[in-house]
C-alpha positions as a Markdown table, in Angstrom:
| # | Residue | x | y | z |
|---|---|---|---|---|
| 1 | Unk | 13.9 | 3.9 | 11.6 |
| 2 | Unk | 15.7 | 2.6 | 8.5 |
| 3 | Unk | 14.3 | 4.6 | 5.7 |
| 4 | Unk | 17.2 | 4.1 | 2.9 |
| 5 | Unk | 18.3 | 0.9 | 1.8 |
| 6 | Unk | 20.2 | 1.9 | -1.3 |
| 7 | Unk | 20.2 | 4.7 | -4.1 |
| 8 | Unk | 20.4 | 3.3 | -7.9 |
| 9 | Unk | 21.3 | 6.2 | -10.3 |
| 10 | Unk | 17.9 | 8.3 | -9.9 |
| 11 | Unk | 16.0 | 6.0 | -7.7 |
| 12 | Unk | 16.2 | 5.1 | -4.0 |
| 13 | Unk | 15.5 | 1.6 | -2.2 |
| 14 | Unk | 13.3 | 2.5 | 0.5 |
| 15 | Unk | 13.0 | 0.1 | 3.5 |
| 16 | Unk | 8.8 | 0.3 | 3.0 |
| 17 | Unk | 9.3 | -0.8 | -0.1 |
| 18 | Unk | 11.3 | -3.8 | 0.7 |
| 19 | Unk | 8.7 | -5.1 | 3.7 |
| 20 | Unk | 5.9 | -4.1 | 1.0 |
| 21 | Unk | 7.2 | -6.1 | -1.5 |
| 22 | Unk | 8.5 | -9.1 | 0.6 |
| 23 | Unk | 4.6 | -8.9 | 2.3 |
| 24 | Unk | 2.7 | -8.5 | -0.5 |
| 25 | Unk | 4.6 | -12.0 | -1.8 |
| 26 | Unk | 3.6 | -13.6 | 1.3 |
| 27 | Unk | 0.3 | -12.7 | 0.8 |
| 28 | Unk | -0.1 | -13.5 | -2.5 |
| 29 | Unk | 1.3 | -17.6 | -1.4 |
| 30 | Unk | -1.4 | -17.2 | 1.4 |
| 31 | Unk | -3.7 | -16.4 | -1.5 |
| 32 | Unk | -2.4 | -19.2 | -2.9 |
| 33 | Unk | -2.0 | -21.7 | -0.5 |
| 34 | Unk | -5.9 | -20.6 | 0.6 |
| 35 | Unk | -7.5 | -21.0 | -3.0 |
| 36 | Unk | -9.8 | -23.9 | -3.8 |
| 37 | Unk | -8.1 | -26.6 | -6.5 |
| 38 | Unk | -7.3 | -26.5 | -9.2 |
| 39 | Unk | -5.2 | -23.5 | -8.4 |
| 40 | Unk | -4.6 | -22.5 | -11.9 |
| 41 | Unk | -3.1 | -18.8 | -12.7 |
| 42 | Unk | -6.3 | -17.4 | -14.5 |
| 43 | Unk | -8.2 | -18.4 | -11.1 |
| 44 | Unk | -6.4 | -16.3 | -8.4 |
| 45 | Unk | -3.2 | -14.8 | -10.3 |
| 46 | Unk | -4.9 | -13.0 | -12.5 |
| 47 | Unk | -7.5 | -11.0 | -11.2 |
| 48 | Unk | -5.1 | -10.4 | -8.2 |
| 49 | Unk | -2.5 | -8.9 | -10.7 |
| 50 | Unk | -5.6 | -6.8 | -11.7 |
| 51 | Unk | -6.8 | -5.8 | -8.8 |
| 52 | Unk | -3.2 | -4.4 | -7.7 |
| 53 | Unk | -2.7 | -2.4 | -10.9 |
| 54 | Unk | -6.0 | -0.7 | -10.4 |
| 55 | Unk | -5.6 | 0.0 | -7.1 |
| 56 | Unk | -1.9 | 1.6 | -7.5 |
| 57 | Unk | -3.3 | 3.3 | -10.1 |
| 58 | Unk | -7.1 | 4.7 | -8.5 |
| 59 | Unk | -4.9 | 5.3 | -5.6 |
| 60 | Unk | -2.2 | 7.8 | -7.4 |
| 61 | Unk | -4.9 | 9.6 | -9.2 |
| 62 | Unk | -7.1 | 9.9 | -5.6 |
| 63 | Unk | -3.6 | 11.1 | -3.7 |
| 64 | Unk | -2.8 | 13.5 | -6.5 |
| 65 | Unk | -6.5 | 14.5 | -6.3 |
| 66 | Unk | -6.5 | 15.3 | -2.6 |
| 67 | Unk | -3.2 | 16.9 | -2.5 |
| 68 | Unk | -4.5 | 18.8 | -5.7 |
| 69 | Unk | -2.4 | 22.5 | -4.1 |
| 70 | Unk | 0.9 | 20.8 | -4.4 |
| 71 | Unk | 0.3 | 19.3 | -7.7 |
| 72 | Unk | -0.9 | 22.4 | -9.4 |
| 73 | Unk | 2.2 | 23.5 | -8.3 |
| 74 | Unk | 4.6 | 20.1 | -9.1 |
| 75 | Unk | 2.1 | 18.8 | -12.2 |
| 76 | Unk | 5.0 | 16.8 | -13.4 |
| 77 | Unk | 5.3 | 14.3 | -10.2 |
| 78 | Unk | 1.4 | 13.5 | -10.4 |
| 79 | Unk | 2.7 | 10.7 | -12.5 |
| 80 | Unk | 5.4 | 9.6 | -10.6 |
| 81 | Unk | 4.1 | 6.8 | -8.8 |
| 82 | Unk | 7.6 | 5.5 | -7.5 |
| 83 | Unk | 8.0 | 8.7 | -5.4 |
| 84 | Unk | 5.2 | 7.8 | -2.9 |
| 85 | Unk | 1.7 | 8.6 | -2.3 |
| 86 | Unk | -1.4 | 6.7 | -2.4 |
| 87 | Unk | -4.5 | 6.9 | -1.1 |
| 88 | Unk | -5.7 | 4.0 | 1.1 |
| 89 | Unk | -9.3 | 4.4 | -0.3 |
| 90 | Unk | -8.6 | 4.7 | -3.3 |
| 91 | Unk | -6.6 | 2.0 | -3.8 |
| 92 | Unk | -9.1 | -0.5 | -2.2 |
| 93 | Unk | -12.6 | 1.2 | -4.0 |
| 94 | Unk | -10.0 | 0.4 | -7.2 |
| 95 | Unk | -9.0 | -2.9 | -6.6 |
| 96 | Unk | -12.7 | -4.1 | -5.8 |
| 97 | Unk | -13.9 | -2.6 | -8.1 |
| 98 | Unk | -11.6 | -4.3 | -10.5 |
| 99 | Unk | -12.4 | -7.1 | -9.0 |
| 100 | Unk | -16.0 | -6.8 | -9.6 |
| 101 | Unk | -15.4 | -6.0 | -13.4 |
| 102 | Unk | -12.6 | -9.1 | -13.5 |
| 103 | Unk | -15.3 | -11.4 | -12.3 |
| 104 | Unk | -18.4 | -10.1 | -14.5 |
| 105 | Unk | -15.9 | -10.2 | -17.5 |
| 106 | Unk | -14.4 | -14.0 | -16.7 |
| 107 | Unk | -16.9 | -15.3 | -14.3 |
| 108 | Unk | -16.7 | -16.3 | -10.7 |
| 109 | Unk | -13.5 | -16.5 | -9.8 |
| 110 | Unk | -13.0 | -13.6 | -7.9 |
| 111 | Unk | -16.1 | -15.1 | -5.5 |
| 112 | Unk | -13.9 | -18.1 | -5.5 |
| 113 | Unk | -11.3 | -16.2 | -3.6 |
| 114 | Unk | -13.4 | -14.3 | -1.7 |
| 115 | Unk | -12.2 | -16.4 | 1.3 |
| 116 | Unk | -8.4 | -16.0 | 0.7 |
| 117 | Unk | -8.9 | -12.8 | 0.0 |
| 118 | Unk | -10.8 | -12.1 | 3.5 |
| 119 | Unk | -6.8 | -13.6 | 4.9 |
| 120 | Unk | -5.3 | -10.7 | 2.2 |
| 121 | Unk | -6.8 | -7.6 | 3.6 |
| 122 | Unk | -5.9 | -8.0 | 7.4 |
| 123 | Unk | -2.3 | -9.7 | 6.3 |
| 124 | Unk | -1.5 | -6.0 | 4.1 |
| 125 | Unk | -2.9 | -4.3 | 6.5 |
| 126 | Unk | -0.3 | -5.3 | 9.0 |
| 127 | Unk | 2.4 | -5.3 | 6.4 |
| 128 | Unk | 2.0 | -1.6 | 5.3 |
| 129 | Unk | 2.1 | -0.7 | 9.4 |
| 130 | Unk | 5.0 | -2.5 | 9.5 |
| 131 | Unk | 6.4 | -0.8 | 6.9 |
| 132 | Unk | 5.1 | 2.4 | 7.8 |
| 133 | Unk | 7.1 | 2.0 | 11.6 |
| 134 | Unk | 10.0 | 1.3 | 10.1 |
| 135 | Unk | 10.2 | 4.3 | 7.8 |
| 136 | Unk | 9.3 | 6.6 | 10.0 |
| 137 | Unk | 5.6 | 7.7 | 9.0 |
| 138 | Unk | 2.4 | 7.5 | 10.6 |
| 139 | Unk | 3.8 | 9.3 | 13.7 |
| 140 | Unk | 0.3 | 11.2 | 15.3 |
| 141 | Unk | 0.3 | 13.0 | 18.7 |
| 142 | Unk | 2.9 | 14.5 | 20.5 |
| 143 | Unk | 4.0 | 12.4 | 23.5 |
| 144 | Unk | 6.8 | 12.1 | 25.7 |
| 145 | Unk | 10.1 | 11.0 | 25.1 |
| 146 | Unk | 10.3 | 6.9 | 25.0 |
| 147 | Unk | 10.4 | 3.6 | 23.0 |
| 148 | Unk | 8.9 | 4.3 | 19.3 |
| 149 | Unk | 8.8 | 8.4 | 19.9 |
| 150 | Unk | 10.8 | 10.5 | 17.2 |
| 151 | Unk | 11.3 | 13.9 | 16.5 |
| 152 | Unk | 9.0 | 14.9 | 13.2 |
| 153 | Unk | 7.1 | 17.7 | 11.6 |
| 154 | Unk | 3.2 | 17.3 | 11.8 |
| 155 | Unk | 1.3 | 18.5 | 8.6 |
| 156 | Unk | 2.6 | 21.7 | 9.3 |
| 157 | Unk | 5.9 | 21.5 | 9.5 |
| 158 | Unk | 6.1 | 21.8 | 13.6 |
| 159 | Unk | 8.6 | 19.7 | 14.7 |
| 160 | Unk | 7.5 | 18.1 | 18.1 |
| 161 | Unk | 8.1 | 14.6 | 19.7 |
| 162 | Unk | 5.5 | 12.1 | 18.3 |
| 163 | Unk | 4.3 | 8.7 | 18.9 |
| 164 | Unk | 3.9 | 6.3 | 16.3 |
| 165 | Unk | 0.6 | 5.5 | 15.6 |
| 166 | Unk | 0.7 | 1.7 | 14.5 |
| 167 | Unk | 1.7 | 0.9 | 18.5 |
């Protein structure tokens, strides 16, 4: 696991952010690359760009929502969305549903894209376990010792050897 890439004042580079960042620009060229001519900006840039902003922020506010006992505790890192934590449903009820309003606001495009965007959702998917692996979450059951078993706490705290769950 490679967790920290580098620290910049406050902030630090996380390794999930790097492969998130490199993936989701492969994805949006697959988007791309997919999208009926004329591939101008407003047809596929746009309502992607959208869709991600919703979806980071629908995400933060369901995370926040279900881990409501530490943030009535820590209010001031609800905002905080570079310190981590989103909720997978929530960012994808928010980006489709941005994309629903984006496309009854401008028109069709986002049905345009629907079969780029069908590439998109599998592509991220593999991309955030990726990432996920390499940081070091997403480790479920115990299990013995072996390749992709580390030490880590469960929910609780309880340290045990753990399997990673995107193998």
């Amino acid at each position: 696991m490679i967790p920290i890439l580098g620290r910049y004042g406050p902030f630090f580079l996380y390794s999930y952010q790097v492969i998130w960042g490199l993936g989701l620009g492969a994805g949006l060229w697959l988007v791309y690359r997919q999208s009926p001519p004329p591939r101008r900006a407003r047809d596929w840039l746009d309502p992607l760009l959208v869709a991600l902003a919703a979806g980071a922020v629908v995400g933060r506010l369901a995370f926040v929502w279900v881990n409501g006992d530490y943030f009535q505790l820590h209010p001031q890192e609800g905002w905080m969305l570079w310190r981590g934590g989103l909720s997978y449903h929530g960012v994808l009820f928010g980006s489709l549903g941005a994309l629903a309003l984006w496309g009854a606001w401008r028109g069709p495009a986002p049905a345009r894209l629907a079969g780029p965007l069908a590439l998109l959702l599998p592509w991220l998917h593999a991309v955030g376990w990726t990432a996920c692996l390499l940081e070091g979450c997403g480790y479920g059951r115990p299990a013995a010792a072996g390749l992709f078993v580390a030490e880590l706490p469960d929910s609780f705290g309880v340290l045990d050897l753990r399997a990673a769950t995107q193998v």
